[in-house]
BAVONU-122311 format. One record per residue: residue number from 1; y, x, z of N, C-alpha, C in turn. Coordinates in steps of 0.1 Angstrom, whole numbers, plus 5000, padded with zeros to 4 digits. Atoms other than C-alpha are relative to their C-alpha. Example, Ala and Ser with C-alpha at 12.3 -4.5 7.8 and 13.67 -1.06 7.14 Angstrom:
<atoms>
ATOM|pos|n.Y|n.X|n.Z|ca.Y|ca.X|ca.Z|c.Y|c.X|c.Z
ATOM|1|4988|5009|5000|4955|5123|5078|5012|5009|5000 $
ATOM|2|4989|4991|5000|4989|5137|5071|5011|4992|5008 $
</atoms>
This chain:
<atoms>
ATOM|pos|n.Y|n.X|n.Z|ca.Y|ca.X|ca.Z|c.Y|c.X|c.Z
ATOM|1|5003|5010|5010|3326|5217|0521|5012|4991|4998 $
ATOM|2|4983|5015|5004|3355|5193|0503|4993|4991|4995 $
ATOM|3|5010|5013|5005|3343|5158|0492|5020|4995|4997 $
ATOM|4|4988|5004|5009|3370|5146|0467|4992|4979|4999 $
ATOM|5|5002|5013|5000|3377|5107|0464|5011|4992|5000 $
ATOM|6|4992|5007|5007|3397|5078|0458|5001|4989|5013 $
ATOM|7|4996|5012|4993|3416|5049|0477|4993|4987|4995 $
ATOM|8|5008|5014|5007|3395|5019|0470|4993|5008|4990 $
ATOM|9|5004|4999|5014|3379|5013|0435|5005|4992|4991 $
ATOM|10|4999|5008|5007|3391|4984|0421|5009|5004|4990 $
ATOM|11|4986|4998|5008|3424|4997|0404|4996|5009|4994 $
ATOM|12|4997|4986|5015|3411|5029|0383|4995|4998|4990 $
ATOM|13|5009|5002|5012|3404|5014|0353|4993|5009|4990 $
ATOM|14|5004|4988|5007|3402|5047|0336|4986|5003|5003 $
ATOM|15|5014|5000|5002|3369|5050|0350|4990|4993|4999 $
ATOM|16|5013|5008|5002|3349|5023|0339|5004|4994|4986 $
ATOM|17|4999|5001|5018|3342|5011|0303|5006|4984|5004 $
ATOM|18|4985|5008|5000|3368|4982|0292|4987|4989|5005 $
ATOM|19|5006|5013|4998|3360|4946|0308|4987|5005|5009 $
ATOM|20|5011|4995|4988|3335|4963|0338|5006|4986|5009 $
ATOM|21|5000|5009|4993|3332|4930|0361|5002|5010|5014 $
ATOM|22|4995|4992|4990|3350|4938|0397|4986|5001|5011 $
ATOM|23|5014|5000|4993|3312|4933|0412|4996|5011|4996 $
ATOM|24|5006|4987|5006|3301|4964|0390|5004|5012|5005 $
ATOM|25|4996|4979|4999|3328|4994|0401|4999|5006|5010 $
ATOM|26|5001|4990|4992|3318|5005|0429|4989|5008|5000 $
ATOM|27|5013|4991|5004|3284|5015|0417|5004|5008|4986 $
ATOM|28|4989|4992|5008|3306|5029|0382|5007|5010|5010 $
ATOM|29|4996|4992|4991|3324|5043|0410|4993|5013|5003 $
ATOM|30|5004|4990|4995|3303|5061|0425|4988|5011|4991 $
ATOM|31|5008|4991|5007|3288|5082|0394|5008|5011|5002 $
ATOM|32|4988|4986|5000|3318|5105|0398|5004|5007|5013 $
ATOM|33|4999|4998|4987|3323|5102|0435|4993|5000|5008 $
ATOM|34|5008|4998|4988|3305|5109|0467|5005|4993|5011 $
ATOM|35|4993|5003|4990|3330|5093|0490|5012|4992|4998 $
ATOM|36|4992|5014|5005|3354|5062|0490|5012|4998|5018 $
ATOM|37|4996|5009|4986|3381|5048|0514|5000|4986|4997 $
ATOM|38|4999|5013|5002|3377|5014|0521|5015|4994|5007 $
ATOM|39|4989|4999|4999|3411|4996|0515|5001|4981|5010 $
ATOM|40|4996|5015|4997|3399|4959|0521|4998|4998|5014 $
ATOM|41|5000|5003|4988|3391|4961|0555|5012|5001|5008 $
ATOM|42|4985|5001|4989|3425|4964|0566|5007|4987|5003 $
ATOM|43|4990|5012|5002|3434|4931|0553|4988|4986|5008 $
ATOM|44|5008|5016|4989|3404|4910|0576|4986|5013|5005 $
ATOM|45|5018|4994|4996|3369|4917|0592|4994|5000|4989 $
ATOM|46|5012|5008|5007|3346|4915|0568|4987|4999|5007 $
ATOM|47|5010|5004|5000|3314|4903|0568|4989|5013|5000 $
ATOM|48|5007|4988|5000|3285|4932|0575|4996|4998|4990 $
ATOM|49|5010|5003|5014|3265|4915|0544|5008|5011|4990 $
ATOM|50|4992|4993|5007|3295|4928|0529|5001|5019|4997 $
ATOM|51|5006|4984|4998|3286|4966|0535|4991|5001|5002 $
ATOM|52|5013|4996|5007|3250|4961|0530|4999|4996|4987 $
ATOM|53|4997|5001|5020|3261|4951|0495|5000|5010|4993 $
ATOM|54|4993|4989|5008|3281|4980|0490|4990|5012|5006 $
ATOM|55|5016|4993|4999|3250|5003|0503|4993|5004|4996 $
ATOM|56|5016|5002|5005|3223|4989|0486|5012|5007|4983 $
ATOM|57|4995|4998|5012|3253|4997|0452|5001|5015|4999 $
ATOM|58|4993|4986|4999|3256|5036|0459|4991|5006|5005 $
ATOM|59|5009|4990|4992|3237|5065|0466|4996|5000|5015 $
ATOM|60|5005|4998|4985|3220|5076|0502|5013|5008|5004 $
ATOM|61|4990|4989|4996|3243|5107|0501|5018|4994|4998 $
ATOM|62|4982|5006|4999|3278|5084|0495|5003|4994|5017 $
ATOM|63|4997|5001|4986|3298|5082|0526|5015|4992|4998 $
ATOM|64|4989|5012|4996|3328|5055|0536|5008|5006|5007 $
ATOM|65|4987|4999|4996|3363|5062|0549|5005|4990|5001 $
ATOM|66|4998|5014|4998|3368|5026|0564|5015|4997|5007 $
ATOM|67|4986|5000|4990|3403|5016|0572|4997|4990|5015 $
ATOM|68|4997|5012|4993|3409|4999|0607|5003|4988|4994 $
ATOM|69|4995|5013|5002|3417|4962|0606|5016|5003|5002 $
ATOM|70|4986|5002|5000|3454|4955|0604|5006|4999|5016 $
ATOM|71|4995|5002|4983|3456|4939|0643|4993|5010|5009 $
ATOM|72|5004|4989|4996|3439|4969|0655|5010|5015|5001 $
ATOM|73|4993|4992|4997|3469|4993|0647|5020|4989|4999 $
ATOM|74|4989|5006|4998|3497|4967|0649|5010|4997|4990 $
ATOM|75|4991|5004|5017|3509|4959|0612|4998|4985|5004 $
ATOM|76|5001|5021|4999|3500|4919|0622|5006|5002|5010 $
ATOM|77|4996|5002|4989|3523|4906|0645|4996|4986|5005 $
ATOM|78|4997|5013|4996|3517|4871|0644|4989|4994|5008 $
ATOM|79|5008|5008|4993|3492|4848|0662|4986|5006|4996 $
ATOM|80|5017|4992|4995|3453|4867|0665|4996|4988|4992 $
ATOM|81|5009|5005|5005|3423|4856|0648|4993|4997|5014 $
ATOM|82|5011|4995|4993|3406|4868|0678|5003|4994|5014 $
ATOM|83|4998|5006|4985|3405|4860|0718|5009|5008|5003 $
ATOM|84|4994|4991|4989|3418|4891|0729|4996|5014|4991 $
ATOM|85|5002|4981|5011|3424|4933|0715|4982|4999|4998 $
ATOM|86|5016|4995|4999|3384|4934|0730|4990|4992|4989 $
ATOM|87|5008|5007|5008|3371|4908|0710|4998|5004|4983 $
ATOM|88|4998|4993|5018|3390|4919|0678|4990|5012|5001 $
ATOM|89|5005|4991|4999|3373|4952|0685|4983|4999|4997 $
ATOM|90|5014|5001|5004|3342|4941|0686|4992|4993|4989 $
ATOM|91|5007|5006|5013|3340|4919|0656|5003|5009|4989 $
ATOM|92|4998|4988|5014|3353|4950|0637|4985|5012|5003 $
ATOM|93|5013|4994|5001|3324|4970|0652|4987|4995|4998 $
ATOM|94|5012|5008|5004|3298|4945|0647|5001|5002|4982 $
ATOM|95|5000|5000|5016|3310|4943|0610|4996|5013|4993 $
ATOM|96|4999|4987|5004|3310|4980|0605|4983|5007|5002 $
ATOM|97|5011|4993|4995|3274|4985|0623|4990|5006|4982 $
ATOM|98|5006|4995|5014|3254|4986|0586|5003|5016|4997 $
ATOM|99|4997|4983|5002|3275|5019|0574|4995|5005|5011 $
ATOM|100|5001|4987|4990|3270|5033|0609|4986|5000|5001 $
ATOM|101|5015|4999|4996|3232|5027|0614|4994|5007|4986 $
ATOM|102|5002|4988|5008|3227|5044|0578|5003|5012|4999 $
ATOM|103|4994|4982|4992|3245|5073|0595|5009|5006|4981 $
ATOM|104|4994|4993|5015|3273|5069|0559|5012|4997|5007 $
ATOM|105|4988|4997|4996|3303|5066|0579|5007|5010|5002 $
ATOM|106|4988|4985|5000|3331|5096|0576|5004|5001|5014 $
ATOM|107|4994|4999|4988|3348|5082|0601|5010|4982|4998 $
ATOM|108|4987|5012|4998|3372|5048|0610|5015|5006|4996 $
ATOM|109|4990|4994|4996|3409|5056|0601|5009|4989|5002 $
ATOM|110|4986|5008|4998|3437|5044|0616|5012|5005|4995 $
ATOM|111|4986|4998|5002|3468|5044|0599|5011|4994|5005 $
ATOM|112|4991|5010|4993|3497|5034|0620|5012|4997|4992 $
ATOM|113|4985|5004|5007|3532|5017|0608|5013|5008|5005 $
ATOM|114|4986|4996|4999|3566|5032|0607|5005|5001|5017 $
ATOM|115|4992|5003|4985|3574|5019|0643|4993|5006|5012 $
ATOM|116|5011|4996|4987|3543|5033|0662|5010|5017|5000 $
ATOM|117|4994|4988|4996|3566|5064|0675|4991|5010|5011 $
ATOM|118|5006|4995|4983|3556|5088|0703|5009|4996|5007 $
ATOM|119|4995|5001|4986|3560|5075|0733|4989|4997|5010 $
ATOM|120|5014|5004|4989|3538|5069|0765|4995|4992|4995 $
ATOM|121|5004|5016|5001|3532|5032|0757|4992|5004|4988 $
ATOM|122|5012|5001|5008|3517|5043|0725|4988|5011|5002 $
ATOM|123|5011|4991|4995|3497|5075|0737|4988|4994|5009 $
ATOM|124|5002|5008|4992|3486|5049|0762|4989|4991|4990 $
ATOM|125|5003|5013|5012|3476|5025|0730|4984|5011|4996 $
ATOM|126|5009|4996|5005|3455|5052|0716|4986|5007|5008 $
ATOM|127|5010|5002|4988|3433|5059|0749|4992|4989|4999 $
ATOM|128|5008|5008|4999|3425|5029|0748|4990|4996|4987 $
ATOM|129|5010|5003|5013|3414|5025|0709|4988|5011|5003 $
ATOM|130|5010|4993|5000|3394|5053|0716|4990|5002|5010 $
ATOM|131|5015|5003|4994|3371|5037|0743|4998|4985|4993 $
ATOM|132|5004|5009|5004|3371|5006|0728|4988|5003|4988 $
ATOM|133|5008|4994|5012|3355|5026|0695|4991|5003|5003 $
ATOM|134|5014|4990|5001|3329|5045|0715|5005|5012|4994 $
ATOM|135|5001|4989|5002|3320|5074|0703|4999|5002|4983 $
ATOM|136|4996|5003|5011|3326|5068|0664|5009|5007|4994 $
ATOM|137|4989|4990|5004|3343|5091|0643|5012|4993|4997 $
ATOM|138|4986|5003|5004|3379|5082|0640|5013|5008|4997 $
ATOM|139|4994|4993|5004|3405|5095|0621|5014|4990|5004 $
ATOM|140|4990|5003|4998|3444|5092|0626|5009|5007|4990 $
ATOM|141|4987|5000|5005|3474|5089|0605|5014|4996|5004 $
ATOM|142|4987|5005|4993|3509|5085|0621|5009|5001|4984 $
ATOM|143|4983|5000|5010|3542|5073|0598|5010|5002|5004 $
ATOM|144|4982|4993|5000|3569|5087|0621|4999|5012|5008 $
ATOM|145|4994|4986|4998|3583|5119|0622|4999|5005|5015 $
ATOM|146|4999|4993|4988|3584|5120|0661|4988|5005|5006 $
ATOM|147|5018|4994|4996|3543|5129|0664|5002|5017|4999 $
ATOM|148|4996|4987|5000|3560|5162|0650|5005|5008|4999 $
ATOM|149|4987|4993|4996|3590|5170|0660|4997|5011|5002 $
ATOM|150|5000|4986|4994|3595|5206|0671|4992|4998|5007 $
ATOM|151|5006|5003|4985|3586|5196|0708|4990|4994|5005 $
ATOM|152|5014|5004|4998|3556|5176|0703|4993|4998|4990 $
ATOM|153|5014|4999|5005|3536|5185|0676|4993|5010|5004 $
ATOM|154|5014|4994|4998|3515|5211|0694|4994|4983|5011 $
ATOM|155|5004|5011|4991|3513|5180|0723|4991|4991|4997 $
ATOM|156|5010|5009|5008|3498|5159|0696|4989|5004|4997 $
ATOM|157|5012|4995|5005|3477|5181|0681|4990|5004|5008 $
ATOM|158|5010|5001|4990|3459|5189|0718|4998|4985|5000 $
ATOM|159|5004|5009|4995|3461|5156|0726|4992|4989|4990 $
ATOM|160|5015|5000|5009|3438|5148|0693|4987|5004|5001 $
ATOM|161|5016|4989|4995|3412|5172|0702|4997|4996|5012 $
ATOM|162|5005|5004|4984|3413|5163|0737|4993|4984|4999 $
ATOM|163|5004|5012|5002|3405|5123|0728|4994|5000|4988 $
ATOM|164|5007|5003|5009|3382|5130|0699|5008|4996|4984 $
ATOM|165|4994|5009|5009|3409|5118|0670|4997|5009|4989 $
ATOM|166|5000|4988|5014|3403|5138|0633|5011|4996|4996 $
ATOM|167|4987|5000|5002|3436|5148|0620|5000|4995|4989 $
ATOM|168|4998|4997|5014|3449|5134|0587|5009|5007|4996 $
ATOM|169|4986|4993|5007|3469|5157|0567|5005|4994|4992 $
ATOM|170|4991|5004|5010|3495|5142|0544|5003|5006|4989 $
ATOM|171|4987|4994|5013|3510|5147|0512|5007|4991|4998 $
ATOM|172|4987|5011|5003|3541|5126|0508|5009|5002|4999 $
ATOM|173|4987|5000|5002|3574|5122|0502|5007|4999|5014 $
ATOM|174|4993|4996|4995|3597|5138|0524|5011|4993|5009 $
ATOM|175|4987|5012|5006|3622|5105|0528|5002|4993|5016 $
ATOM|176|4993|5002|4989|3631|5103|0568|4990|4998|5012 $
ATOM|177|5012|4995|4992|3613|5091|0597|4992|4992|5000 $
ATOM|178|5013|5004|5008|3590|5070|0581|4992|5004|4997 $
ATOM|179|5006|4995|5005|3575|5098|0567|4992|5015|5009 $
ATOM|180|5000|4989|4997|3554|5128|0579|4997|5016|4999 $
ATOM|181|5005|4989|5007|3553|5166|0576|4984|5000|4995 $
ATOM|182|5013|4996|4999|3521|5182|0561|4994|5011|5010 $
ATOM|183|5006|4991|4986|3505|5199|0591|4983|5004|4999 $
ATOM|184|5016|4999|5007|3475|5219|0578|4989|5003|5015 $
ATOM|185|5004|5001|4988|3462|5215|0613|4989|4991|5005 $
ATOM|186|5008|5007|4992|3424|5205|0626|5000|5001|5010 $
ATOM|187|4998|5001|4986|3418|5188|0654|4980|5000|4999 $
ATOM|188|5013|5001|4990|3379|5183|0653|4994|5010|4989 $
ATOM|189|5008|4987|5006|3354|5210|0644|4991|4993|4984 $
ATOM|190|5006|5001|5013|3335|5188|0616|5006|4993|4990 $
ATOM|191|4998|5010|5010|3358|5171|0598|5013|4998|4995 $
ATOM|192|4985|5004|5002|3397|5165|0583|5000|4996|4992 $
ATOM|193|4997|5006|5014|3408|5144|0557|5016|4999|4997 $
ATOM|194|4987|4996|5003|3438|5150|0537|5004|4990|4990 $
ATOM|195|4994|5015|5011|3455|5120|0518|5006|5003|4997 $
ATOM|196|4994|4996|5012|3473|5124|0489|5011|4991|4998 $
ATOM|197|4993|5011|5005|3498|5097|0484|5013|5002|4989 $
ATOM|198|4986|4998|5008|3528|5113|0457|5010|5005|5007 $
ATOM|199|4991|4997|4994|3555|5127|0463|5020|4994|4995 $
ATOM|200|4989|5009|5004|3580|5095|0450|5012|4997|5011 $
ATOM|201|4989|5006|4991|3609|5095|0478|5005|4990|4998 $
ATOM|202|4993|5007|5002|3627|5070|0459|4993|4990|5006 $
ATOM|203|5004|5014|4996|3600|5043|0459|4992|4999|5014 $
ATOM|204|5014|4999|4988|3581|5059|0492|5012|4992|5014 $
ATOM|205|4989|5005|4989|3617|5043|0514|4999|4985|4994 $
ATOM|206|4994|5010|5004|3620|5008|0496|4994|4993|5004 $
ATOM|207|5005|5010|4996|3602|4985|0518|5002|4987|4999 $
ATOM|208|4996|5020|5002|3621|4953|0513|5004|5004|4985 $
ATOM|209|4997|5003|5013|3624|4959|0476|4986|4991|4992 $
ATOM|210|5013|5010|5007|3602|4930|0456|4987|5004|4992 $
ATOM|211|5008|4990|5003|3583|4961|0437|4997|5007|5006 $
ATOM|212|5001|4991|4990|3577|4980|0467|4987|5007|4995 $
ATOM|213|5010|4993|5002|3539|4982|0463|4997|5008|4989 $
ATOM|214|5002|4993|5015|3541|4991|0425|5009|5014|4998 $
ATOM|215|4993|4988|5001|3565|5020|0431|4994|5013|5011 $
ATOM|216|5000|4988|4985|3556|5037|0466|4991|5011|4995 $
ATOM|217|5008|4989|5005|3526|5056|0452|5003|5007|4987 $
ATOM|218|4997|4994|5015|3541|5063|0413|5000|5009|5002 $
ATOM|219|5000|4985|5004|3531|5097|0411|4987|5007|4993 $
ATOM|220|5009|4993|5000|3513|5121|0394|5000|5016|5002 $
ATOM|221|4999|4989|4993|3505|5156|0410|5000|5008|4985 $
ATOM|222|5001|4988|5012|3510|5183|0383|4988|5011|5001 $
ATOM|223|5010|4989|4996|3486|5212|0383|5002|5016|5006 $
ATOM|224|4994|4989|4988|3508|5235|0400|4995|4996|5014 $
ATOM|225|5002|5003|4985|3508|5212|0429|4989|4998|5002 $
ATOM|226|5008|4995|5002|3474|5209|0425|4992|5011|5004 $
ATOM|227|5007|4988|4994|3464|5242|0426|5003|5010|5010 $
ATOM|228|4990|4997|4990|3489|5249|0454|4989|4993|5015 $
ATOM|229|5008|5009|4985|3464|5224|0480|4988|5009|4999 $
ATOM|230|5015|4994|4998|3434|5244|0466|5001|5017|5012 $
ATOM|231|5004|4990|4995|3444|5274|0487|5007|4991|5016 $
ATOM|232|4999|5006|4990|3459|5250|0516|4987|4997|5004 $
ATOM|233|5013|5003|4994|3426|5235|0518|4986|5011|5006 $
ATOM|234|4999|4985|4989|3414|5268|0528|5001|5004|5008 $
ATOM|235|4997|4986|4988|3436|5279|0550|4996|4989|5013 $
ATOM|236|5005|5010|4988|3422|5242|0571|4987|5005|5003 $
ATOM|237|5010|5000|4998|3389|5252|0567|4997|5013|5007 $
ATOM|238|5002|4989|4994|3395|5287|0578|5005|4994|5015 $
ATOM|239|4993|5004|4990|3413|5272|0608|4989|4994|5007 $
ATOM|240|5008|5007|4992|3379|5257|0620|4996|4984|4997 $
ATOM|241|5008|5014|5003|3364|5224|0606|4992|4996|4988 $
ATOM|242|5012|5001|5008|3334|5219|0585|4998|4994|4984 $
ATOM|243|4999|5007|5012|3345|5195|0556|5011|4995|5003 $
ATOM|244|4990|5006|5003|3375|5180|0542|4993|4987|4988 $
ATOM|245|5002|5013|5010|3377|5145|0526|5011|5002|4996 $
ATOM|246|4989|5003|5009|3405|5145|0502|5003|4989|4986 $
ATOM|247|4997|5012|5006|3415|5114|0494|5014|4999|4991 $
ATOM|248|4992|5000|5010|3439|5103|0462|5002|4987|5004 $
ATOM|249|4990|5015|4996|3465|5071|0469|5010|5002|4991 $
ATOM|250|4990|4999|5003|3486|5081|0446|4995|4989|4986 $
ATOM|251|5009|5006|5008|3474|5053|0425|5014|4985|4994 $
ATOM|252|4993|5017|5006|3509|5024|0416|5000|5006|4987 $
ATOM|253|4999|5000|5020|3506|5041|0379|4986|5003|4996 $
ATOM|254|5016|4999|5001|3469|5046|0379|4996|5016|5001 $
ATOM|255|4998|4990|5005|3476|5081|0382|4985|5008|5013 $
ATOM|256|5009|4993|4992|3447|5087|0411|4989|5007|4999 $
ATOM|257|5014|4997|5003|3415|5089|0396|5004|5014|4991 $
ATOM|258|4997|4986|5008|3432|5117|0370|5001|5008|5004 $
ATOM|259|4999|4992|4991|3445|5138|0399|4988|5003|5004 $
ATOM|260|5009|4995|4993|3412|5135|0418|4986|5009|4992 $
ATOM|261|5009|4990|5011|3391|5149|0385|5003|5013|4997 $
ATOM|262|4994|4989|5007|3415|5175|0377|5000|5008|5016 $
ATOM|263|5005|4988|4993|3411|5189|0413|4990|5005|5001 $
ATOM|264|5012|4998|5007|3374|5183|0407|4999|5017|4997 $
ATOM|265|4999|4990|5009|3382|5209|0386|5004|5015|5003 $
ATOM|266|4994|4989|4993|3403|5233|0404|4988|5004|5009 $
ATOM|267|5010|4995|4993|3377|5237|0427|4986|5003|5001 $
ATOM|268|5004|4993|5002|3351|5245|0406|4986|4990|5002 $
ATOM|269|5012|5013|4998|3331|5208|0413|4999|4989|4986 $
ATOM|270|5004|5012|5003|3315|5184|0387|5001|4991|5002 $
ATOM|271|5003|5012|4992|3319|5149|0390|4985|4997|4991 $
ATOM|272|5020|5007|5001|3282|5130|0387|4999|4998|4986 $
ATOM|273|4997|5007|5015|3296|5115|0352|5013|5005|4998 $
ATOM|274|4991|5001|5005|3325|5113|0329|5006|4989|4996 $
ATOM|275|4995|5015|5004|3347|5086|0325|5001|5002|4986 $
ATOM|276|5004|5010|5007|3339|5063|0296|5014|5013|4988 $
ATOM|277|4989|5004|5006|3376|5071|0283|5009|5015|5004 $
ATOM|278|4993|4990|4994|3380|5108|0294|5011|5007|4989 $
ATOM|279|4991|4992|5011|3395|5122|0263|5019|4989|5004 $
ATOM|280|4990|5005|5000|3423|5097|0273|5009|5007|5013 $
ATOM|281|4999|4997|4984|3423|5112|0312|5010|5017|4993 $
ATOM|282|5003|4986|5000|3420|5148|0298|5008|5009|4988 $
ATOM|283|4997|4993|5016|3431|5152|0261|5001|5014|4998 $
ATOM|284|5004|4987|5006|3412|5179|0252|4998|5009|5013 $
ATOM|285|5012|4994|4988|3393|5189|0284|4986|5000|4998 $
ATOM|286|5013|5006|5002|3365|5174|0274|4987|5015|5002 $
ATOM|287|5010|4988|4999|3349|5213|0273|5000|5005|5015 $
ATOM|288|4997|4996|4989|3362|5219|0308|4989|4996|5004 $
ATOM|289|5007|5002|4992|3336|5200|0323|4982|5001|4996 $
ATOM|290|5018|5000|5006|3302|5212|0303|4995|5013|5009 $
</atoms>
């Protein structure tokens, strides 16, 4: 099974008719999609109310891809909200309880920063997120190259499976050790998610540039590349794992929601609806999807 989907909602305008209040798109959202990452949880706890909102706004059968909190993978350095790692831990699993007790959570993902390398100290790091979590699906994304070096990406990839972690697969820009290969490699038997993010080198390195965020994602996938994942995604599921989430980030030109319809497409899936404004998405698709 693939479950196609989008980074957030708030930014794809393309799918919602003009002037949709930002209270409305996730239920607009979710006529097309079955499955969401959540982007704002990275930036604080929220509030559980807050995900019995978004709940009661979306199908039974829609399922969550909730990012970690920020001080949970080590992007905050400065002074804690919290008492201590345990406490953070626990006001992120108290917040999250809602999705899990309607049994619509994917999984938790952690995405780490540039600087989380391999090394003991952080293999060490991720033992421990993964009793703090319980037993809670969690997924893992690393940003440097040394997770898969020659010499330790099979190391990694047991030592996923061995501690429960779901692999994410990448698409990205190529652009040093910031960046990591795509490794069509599961680690748990029900589940992988493969993130999409562009393949912009220029703006995927410019971290201290004052447009960083409006460049890093600028892409849009062609339909070569495209139909180049549809047999990748294959060769994961032949490899052993039950469903792929394939998530779209490639979103600083709005170009996400377009990619994730048009693989839609490639693979031979319906979305629920059609955006409002598809002849703009599609020009001259419009028959593709009857």
């Amino acid at each position: 099974m693939i479950r196609i989907g989008l980074a957030g909602w708030g930014d794809h305008d393309d799918l919602y008719p003009a002037r949709t209040p930002a209270k409305d798109k996730l239920a607009w959202y979710a006529k097309y999609f079955n499955m969401v990452e959540v982007d704002s949880s990275f930036y604080a706890v929220l509030g559980d109310e807050v995900y019995r909102r978004w709940l009661a706004e979306t199908p039974p059968d829609f399922t969550f891809v909730i990012k970690a909190y920020q001080g949970m993978t080590g992007h905050s350095r400065g002074k804690s909200l919290f008492g201590g790692p345990g406490d953070m831990f626990q006001a992120y699993l108290d917040s999250i309880q809602p999705v899990v007790e309607a049994g619509r959570l994917k999984a938790v993902m952690f995405q780490f920063p540039p600087w989380f390398d391999c090394t003991p100290e952080h293999v060490r790091q991720l033992r421990a997120i993964r009793k703090w979590m319980g037993d809670l699906p969690l997924a893992l994304e690393f940003r440097h190259q040394s997770w898969f070096a020659a010499d330790n990406q099979e190391r990694t990839l047991d030592f996923m499976r061995q501690e429960r972690w779901i692999h994410i697969v990448c698409d990205e820009p190529q652009a040093g050790q910031g960046s990591v290969p795509t490794v069509l490699e599961p680690t748990d038997a029900e589940l992988t998610i493969v993130r999409m993010h562009g393949r912009n080198a220029a703006g995927w390195s410019q971290a201290g540039s004052s447009n960083w965020r409006e460049i890093r994602t600028l892409y849009r996938y062609s339909q070569e590349e495209l139909a180049e994942w549809t047999e990748m995604l294959n060769q994961v599921l032949d490899k052993g794992t039950n469903e792929i989430c394939m998530i779209f980030n490639n979103n600083s030109g709005g170009d996400a929601a377009v990619n994730a319809l048009e693989m839609m497409g490639l693979l031979g899936q319906s979305p629920r609806a059609l955006p409002p404004r598809q002849m703009d998405l599609f020009g001259g698709w419009e028959d593709g999807w009857s």
